[in-house]
C-alpha positions as CSV (number, residue, x, y, z in Angstrom):
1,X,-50.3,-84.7,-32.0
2,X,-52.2,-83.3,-29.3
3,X,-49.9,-82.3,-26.1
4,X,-53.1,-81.3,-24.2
5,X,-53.5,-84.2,-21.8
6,X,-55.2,-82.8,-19.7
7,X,-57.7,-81.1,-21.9
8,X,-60.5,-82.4,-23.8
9,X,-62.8,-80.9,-26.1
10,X,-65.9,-82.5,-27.5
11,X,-69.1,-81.0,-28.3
12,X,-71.5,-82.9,-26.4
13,X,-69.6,-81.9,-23.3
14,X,-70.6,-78.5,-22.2
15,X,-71.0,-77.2,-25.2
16,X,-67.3,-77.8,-27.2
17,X,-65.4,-75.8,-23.9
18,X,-62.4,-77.4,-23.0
19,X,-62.4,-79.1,-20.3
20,X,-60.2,-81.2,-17.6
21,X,-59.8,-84.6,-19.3
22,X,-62.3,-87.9,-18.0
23,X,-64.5,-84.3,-16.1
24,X,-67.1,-82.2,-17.6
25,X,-65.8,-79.3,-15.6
26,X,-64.5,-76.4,-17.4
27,X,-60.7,-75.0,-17.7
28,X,-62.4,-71.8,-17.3
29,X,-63.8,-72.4,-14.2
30,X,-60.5,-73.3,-13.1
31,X,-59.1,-70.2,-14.4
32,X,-61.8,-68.0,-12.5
33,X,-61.2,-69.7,-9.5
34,X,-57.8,-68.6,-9.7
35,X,-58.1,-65.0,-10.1
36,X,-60.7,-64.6,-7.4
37,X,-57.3,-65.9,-5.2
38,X,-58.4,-69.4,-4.8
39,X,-55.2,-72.0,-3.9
40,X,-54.4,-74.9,-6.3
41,X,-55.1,-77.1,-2.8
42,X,-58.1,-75.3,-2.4
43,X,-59.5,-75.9,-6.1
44,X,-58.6,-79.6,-5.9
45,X,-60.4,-80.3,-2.4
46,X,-63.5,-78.4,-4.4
47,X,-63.0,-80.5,-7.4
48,X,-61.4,-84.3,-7.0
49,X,-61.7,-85.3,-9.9
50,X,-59.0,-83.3,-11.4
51,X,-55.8,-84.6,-10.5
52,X,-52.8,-82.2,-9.3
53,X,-51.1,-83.2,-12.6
54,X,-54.2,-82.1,-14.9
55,X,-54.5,-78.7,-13.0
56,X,-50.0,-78.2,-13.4
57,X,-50.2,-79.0,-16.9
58,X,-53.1,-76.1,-17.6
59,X,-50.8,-73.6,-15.4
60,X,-47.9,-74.6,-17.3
61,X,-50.0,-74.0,-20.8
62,X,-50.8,-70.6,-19.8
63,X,-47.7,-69.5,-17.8
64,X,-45.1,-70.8,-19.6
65,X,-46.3,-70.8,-23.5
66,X,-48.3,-68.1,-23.4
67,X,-51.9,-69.8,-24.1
68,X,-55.1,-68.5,-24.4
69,X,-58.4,-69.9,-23.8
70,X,-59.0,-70.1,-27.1
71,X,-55.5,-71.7,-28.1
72,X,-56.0,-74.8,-25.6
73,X,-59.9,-75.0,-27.3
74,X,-58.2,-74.9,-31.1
75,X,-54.9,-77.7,-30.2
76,X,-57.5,-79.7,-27.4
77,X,-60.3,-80.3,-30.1
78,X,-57.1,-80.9,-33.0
């Protein structure tokens, strides 16, 4: 079962990289804009498609278990 709601992966959408579920725009994007120092509030007025739900649930992937980029790719695409 996949537990990645907020994740999709399909390879006709920019190019197999996971991305934010119903978007074609990349976790990783998300990701960068967060180390550059970018707020969550900030990220969501740039992006409004992704709801503030989607954007926890990735932080909570990565914080709390531990995931890598590759992980959420291999269980989103499962």
């Amino acid at each position: 079962m996949n537990h990645f709601n907020s994740v999709s992966v399909h390879p006709e959408i920019q190019d197999g990289a996971p991305v934010f579920s119903g978007t074609r725009i990349r976790v990783e994007t998300f990701f960068d804009y967060m180390r550059i120092g970018v707020s969550l509030n900030e990220f969501l007025s740039e992006f409004p498609s992704i709801t503030r739900d989607q954007a926890v649930e990735v932080l909570d992937l990565v914080r709390q278990q531990h995931y890598s980029m590759e992980q959420i790719q291999q269980v989103a695409a499962a």
